[in-house]
N, C-alpha and C positions, 0 to 999 in steps of 0.2 A: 524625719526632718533633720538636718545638719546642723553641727554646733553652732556654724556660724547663721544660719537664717532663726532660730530658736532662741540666740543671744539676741540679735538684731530685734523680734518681735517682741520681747520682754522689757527690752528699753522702749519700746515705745509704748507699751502698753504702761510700764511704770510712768512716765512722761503724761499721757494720759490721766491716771487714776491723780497725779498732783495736780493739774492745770482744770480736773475734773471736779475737784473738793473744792480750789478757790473760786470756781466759777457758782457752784452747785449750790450755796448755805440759803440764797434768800429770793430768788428770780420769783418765788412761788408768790412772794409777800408784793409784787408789785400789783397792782389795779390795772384793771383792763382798761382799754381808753375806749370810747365810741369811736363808731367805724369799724372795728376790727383791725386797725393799723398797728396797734400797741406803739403808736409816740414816734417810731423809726421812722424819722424822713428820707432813708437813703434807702428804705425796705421796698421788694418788689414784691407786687402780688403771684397768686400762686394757686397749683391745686397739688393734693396732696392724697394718693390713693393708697388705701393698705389693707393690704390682703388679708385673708382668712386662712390661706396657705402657703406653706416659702416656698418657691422654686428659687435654684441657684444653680444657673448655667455655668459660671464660671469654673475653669481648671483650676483648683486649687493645688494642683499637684503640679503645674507647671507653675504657678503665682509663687507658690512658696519651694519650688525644688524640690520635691517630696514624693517620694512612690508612696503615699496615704490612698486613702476610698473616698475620694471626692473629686472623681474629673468632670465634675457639672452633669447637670442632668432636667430637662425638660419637664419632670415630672417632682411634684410637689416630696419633698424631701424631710419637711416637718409640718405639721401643723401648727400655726399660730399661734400662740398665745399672749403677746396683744397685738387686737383688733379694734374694726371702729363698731360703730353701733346698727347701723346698716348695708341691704347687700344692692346697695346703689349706684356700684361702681363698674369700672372693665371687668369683664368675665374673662381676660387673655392677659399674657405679661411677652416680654422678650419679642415684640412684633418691628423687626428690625430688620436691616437686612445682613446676608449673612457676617459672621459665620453661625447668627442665632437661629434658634428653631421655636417657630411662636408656641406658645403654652396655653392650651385651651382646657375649659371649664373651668376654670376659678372662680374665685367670688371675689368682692372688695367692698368698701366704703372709701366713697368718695367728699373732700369735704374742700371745698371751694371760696378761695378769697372771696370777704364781702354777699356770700350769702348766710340764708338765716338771721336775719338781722332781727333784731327783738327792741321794740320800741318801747320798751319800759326803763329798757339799761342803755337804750342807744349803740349795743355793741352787736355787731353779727361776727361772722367766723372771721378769724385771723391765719390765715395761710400764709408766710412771706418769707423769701431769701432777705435777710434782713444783715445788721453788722458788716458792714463792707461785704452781702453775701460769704459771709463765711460759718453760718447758722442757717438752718433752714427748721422753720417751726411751723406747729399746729397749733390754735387758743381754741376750743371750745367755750369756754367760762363764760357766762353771763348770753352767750346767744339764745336764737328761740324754741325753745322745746326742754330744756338745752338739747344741742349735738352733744354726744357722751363718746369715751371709747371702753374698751376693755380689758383689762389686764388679770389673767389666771397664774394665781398662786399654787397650784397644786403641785406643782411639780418640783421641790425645796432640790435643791444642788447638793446633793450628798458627798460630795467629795471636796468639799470647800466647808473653811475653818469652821463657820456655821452654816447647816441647813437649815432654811428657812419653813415656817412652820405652815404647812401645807391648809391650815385651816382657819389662816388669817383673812378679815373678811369676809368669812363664811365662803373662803376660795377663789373671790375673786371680787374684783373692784370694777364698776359699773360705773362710769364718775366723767362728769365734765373735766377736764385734765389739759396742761399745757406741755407739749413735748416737741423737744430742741435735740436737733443735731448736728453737733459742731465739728470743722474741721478747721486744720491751721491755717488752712489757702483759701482764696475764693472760690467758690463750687465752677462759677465757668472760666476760672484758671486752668479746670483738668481738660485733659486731652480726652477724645472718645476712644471708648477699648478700639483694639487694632487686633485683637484675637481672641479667640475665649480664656485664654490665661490673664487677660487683662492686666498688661503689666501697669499700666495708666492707672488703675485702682488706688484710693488712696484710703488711708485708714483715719476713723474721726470715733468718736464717744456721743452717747446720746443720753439724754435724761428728761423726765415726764413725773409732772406735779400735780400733786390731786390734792384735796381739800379731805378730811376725813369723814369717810360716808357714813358712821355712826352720827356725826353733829356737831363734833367737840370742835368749836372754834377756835380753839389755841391749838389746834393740831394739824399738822400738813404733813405729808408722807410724799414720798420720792425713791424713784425707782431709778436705780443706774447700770446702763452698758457700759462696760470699762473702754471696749473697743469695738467697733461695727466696721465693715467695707461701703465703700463708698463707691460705684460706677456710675460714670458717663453713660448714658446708651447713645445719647442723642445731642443734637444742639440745644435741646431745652430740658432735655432728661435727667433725670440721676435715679438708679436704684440705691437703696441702705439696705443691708442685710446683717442679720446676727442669726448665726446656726447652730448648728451642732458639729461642722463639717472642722472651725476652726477654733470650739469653742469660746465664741463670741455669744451666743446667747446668754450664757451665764448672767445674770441680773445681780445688784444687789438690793434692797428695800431701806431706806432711813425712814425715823421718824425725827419728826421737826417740830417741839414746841415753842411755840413762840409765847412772852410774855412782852410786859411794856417795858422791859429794858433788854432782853438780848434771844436771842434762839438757842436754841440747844440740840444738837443732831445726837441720835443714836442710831447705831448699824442694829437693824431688826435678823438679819440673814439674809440667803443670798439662794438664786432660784434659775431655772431653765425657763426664761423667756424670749424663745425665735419670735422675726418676726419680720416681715418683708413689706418695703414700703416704696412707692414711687415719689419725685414729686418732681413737678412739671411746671415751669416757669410759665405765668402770659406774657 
């Protein structure tokens, strides 16, 4: 990578981790609303599919100027680590036309505005381009069964200030969960890739709040991407991706306690969570 695209991604990912912390302290504390809408009246509905596998077509080595080992590749590059709760979804990704090449036998979970609706909390699934579309999220919380997703801890980021401890959870969190992924622009701002280097790609931060699966009500836990890719496929498309290719996977874990006068975050460590997600406007 060259000083100058290595400087460039560093500023933005510091950019990022700031506008990521003041966003990040309390989204988890809001209340679900019935409907599934979460309150946003300018929000559109949505579905939201996320694989069990990454595939990542994309040239990263033309994207970033780089003779690296990542000029995209059809076939699953990392295994997920988090995923949704069922394999309900497309079993294909990249079904484009070219210069993509369709990726078959996958698995997904798929979770769709406005279903599962749970008529004790009046809330079903909340899928929606929301914030002037400049967020695009998933609510599981209070729907029927609940919808859960999943996130595996096992894999602590050994080369980051703290690795995180591979046995929190008992490895993984199984949890109804709300997960946001924000970029500065409006998602159908971007242009559709125009090659597989996808120069159109834009970079956003994602974060996903869970409730603590042991019970402890004063406790909420939060997992952050500093940086994810963002592509267009389509008119109604977007992939999110975090790998290993650009290390973007990298996670890190906060815990969140809340009392009746303020919250208090602490960095628990920090983890290898790929994890490849479509989502699809109606």
């Amino acid at each position: 990578m060259s000083a100058r695209s290595l400087l460039a991604r560093l500023t933005v990912l510091s950019l990022a981790l700031l506008v990521a912390f003041l966003l990040g302290v309390s989204a988890s504390a809001a209340p679900r609303k019935p409907g599934g809408g979460g309150g946003d009246t300018t929000s559109t509905a949505a579905t939201m599919n996320i694989y069990f596998q990454v595939v990542d077509e994309q040239n990263l080595n033309a994207f970033y100027n780089t003779t690296g080992t990542c000029p995209g590749s059809s076939y699953p590059i990392d295994t997920a680590y988090f995923t949704g709760d069922l394999a309900n979804g497309p079993t294909s990704a990249y079904g484009f036309a070219a210069p993509w090449t369709l990726s078959s036998s996958l698995s997904s979970s798929s979770y769709v505005d406005g279903t599962y609706p749970n008529s004790s909390t009046g809330v079903s699934l909340g899928v929606k381009f929301n914030h002037n579309d400049t967020v695009l999220s998933l609510d599981t919380r209070g729907t029927l069964g609940p919808r859960k997703i999943d996130v595996n801890f096992r894999a602590p980021c050994l080369d980051c200030s703290l690795p995180g401890n591979p046995g929190v959870f008992g490895g993984s969190a199984n949890v109804p969960a709300l997960i946001s992924v924000f970029l500065d622009n409006p998602f159908p701002s971007m242009a559709i890739c125009s090659s597989l280097a996808c120069p159109e790609a834009q970079s956003g931060f994602a974060k996903l709040w869970f409730d603590d699966p042991n019970g402890d009500p004063l406790l909420t836990w939060r997992v952050d991407w500093s940086f994810v890719r963002v592509l267009r496929m389509s008119s109604n498309t977007w992939y999110v991706l975090a790998d290993g290719c650009d290390g973007a996977r990298v996670a890190h874990l906060y815990r969140l306690h809340n009392d009746r006068h303020r919250q208090s975050v602490s960095y628990q460590g920090s983890y290898l969570i790929p994890f490849f997600l479509a989502g699809v406007k109606h």
